[in-house]
C-alpha positions in Angstrom: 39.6 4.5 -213.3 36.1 3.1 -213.8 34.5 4.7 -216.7 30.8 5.2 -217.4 29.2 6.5 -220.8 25.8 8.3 -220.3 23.5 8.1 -223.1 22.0 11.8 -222.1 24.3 14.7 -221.8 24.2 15.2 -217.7 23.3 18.6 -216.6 26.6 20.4 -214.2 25.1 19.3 -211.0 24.7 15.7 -211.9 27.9 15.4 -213.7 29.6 17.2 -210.3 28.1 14.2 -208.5 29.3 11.7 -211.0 32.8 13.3 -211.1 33.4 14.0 -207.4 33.3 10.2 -206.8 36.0 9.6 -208.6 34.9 7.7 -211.8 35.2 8.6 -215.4 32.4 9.2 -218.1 31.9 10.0 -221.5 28.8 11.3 -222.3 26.4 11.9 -225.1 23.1 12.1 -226.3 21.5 9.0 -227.4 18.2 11.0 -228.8 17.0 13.7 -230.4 13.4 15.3 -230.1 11.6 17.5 -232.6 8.3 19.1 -231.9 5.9 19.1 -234.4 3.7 21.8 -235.3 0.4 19.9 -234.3 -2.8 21.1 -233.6 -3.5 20.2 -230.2 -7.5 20.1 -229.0 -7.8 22.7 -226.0 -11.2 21.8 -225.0 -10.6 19.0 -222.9 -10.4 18.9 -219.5 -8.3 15.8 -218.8 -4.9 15.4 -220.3 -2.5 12.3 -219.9 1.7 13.0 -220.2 3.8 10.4 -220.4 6.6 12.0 -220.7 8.1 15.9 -220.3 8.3 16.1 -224.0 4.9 16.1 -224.4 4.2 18.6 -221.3 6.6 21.2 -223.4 4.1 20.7 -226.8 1.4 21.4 -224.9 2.7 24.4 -222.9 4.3 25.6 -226.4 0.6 25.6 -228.4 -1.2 26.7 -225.2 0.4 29.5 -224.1 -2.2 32.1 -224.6 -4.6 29.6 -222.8 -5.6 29.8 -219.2 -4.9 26.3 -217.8 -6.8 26.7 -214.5 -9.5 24.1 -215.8 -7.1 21.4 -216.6 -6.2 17.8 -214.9 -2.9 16.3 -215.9 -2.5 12.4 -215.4 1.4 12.0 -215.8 3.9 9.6 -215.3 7.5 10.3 -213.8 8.8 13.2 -211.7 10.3 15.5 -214.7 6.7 15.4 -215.8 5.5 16.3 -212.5 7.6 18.9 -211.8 7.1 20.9 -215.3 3.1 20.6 -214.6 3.6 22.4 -211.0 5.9 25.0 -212.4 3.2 26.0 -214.5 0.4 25.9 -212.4 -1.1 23.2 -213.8 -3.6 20.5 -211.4 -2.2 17.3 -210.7 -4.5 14.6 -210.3 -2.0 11.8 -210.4 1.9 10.8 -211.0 2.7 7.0 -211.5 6.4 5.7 -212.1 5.2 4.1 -215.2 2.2 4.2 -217.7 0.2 1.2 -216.8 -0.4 2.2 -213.7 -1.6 5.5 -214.6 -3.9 3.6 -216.7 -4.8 1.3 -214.0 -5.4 4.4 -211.7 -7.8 6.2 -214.6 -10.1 2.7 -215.3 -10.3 2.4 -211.5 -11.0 6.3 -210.4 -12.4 8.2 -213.4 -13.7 5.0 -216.3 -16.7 8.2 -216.8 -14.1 10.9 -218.0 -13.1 11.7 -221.2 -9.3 12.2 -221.9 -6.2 13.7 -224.5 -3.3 11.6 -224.3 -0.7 13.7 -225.7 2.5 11.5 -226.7 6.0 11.0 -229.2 6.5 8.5 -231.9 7.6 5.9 -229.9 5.4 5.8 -227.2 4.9 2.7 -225.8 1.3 0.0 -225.9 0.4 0.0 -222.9 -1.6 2.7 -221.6 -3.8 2.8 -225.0 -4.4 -0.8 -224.7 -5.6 -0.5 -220.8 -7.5 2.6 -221.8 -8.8 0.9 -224.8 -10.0 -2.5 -223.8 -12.1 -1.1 -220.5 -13.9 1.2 -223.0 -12.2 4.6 -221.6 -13.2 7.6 -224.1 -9.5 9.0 -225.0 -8.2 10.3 -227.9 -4.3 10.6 -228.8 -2.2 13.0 -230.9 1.7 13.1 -231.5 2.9 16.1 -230.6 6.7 15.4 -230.9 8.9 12.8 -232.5 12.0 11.1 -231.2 15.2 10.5 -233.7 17.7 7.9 -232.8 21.4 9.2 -232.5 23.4 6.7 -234.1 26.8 6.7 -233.0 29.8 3.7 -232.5 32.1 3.8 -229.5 35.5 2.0 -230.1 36.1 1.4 -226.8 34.5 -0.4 -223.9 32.9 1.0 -220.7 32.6 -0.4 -216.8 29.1 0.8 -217.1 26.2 2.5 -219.2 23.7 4.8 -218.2 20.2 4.3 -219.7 17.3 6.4 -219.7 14.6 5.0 -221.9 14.1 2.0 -224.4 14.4 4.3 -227.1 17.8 5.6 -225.9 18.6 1.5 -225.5 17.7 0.9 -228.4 20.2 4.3 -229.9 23.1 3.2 -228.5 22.4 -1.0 -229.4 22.0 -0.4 -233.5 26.0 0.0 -233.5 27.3 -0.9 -230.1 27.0 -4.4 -228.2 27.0 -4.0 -224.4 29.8 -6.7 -223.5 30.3 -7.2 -219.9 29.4 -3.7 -219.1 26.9 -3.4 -216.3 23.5 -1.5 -217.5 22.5 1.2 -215.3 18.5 1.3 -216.1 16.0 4.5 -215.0 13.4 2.1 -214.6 11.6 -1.0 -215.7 10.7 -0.5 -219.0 13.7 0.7 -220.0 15.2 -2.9 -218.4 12.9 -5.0 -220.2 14.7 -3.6 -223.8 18.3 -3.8 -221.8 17.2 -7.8 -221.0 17.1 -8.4 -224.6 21.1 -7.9 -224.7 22.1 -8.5 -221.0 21.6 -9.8 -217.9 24.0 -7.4 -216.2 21.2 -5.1 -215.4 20.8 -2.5 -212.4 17.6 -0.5 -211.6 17.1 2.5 -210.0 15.1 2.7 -207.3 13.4 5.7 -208.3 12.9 6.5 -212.2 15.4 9.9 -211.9 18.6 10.5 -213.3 20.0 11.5 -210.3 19.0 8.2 -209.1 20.6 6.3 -211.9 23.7 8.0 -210.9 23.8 7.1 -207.4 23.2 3.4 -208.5 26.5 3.0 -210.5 28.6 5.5 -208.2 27.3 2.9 -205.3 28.5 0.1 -207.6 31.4 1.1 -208.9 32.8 2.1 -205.5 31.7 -1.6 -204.0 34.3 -2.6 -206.2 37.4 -0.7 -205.5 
């Protein structure tokens, strides 16, 4: 049986579609995220997510606040969908953060912004922002902790969902011949540095991801 280790714990639904193909996985997770009790400026109008981590900060110090004035410029569908649950205007959603930098020097280079991020967030978006003279400011609002952990054993495949979880599982594993299943580009670009054996899913879900290796792994029966 083809075995894949996930580097998130898989909610039931997506480890029912993972199982019911007929492969294998371990899974477990690769991060570990503490909020931090920052003071977060509510008088802005336009905020920038990145990533759901930082949506839940903001929700969690905000939520005596009415929201009805605010613009969220986010990245990724997890993002997206924790913003509409709560009501919250969406101006735009990118796949990844230089675009939604692109989008903001392009549309709104007169608007002022909170980007609202972790620890490891990456360059980009700040440097877009930065060099066409965009008035932002940033806080952290969380922190993300590697989960260090060494498997004895080798997989047919390994599910990635950031650089940072990459970058987890790589301080005391090597990748070998498994293929790496990647949530999107960025995350590719750290799995490039180890392998070539790289897949991409065509949308940046998890459910996506999934889909990719089940389609993969059952090519090869």
């Amino acid at each position: 049986m083809k075995t894949a280790l996930s580097t998130k714990i898989l909610s039931p639904s997506q480890k029912e579609l993972f199982l019911n193909s007929g492969l294998g996985l371990v899974e477990y997770n690769a991060l570990k995220i503490e909020f931090l009790d920052t003071l977060i400026p509510l008088h802005y109008q336009n905020y920038i997510f990145t990533s759901k981590n930082a949506v839940k900060a903001f929700l969690n110090h905000s939520k005596k606040t009415d929201h009805s004035n605010c613009n969220a410029f986010c990245v990724g569908e997890k993002t997206k969908t924790i913003l509409e649950e709560n009501d919250i205007k969406i101006i735009k959603t990118t796949e990844n953060a230089s675009d939604l930098a692109d989008f903001i020097v392009k549309n709104h280079k007169n608007d002022e912004f909170l980007f609202l991020c972790g620890n490891m967030r990456r360059e980009e978006l700040p440097e877009i922002l930065s060099k066409n003279n965009i008035r932002y400011a940033e806080v952290e609002v969380y922190k993300t902790h590697l989960e260090i952990r060494k498997f004895n054993r080798s997989f047919d495949g390994i599910l990635f969902f950031s650089p940072s979880g990459f970058k987890s599982y790589a301080q005391e594993n090597s990748i070998l011949k498994s293929m790496a299943f990647c949530i999107g580009s960025t995350t590719a670009a750290e799995a490039k540095k180890y392998t070539d054996q790289i897949i991409i899913a065509n949308k940046p879900t998890v459910e996506n991801v999934l889909v990719q290796a089940i389609k993969h792994f059952k090519k090869y029966d």
